[in-house]
C-alpha positions as MATLAB code, in Angstrom:
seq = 'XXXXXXXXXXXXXXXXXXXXXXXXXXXXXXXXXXXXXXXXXXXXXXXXXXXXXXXXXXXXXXXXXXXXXXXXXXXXXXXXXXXXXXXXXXXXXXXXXXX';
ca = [
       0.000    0.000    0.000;
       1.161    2.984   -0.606;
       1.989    5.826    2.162;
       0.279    9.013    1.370;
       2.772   10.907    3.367;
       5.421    9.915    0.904;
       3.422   11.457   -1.835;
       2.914   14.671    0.418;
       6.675   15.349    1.181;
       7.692   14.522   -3.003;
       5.476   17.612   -3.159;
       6.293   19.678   -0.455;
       9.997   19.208   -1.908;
       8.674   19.876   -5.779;
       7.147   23.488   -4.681;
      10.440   23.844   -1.887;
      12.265   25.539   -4.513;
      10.908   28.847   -6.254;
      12.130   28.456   -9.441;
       9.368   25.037   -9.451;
       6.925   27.884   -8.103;
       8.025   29.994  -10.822;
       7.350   26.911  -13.003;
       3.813   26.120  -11.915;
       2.925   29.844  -12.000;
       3.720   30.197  -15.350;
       1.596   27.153  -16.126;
      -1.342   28.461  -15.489;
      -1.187   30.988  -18.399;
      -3.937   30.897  -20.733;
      -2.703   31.063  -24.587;
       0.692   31.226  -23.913;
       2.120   28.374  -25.856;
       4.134   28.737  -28.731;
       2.586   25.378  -30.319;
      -1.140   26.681  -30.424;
      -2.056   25.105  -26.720;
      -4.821   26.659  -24.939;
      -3.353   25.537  -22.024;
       0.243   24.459  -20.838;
       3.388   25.399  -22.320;
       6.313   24.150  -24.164;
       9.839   23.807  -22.824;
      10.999   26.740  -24.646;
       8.045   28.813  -23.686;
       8.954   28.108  -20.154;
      12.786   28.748  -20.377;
      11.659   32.022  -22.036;
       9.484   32.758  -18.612;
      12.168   31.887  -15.947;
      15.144   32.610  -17.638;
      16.919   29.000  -17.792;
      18.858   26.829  -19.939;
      17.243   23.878  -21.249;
      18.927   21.390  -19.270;
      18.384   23.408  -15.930;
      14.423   23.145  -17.187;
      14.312   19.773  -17.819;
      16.140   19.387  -13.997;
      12.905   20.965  -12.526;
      10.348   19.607  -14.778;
      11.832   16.024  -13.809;
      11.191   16.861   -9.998;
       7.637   18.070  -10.719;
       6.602   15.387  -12.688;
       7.979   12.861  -10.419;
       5.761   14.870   -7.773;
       3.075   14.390   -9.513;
       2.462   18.381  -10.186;
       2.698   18.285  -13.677;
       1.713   15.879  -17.154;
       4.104   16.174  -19.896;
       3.821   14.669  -23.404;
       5.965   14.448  -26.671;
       4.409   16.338  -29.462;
       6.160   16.099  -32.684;
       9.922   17.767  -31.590;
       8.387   18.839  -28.470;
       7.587   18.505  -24.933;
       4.545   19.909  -23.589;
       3.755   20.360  -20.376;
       0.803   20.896  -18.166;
      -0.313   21.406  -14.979;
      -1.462   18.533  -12.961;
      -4.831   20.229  -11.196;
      -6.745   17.145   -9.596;
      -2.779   16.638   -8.071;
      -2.448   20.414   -7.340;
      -6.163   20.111   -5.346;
      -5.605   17.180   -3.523;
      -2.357   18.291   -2.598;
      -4.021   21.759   -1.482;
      -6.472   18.972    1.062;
      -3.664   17.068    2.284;
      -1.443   19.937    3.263;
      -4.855   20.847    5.388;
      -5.203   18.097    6.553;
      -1.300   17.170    8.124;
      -1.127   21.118    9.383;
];
């Protein structure tokens, strides 16, 4: 079975850092994605926002997907990713729950 609590601290560590705040902020943006998205962005679109290489990117988007915070997919030459809101809302009840 798995322990919730585990779950909990992989995303109190995710959001620990503010450029993954940064991150998450960013993908909430409405119509901001460079490949015609109505929601989400692209890597590129999000190094643009918080001024990072690629690699540094792909560091963070790791730790948030691992989390749980955020979906990614392949499209064609790119990576799209998304925030994760049923995560993002049951993360929201948990933290109310174990403070």
């Amino acid at each position: 079975m798995r322990n919730p609590e585990h779950g909990l601290d992989r995303m109190l560590h995710a959001i620990a850092d503010p450029t993954r705040r940064r991150i998450l902020q960013a993908l909430k943006e409405r119509g901001g994605c460079s490949i015609s998205k109505d929601v989400g962005l692209c890597a590129s679109d999000i190094e643009i926002r918080v001024h990072l290489s690629q690699p540094t990117i792909s560091h963070h988007m790791a730790i948030l997907k691992k989390a749980g915070l955020v979906e990614a997919k392949k499209l064609g030459l790119w990576m799209w990713y998304r925030r994760n809101e049923a995560a993002l809302r049951e993360f929201t009840r948990a933290l109310k729950e174990n403070l």
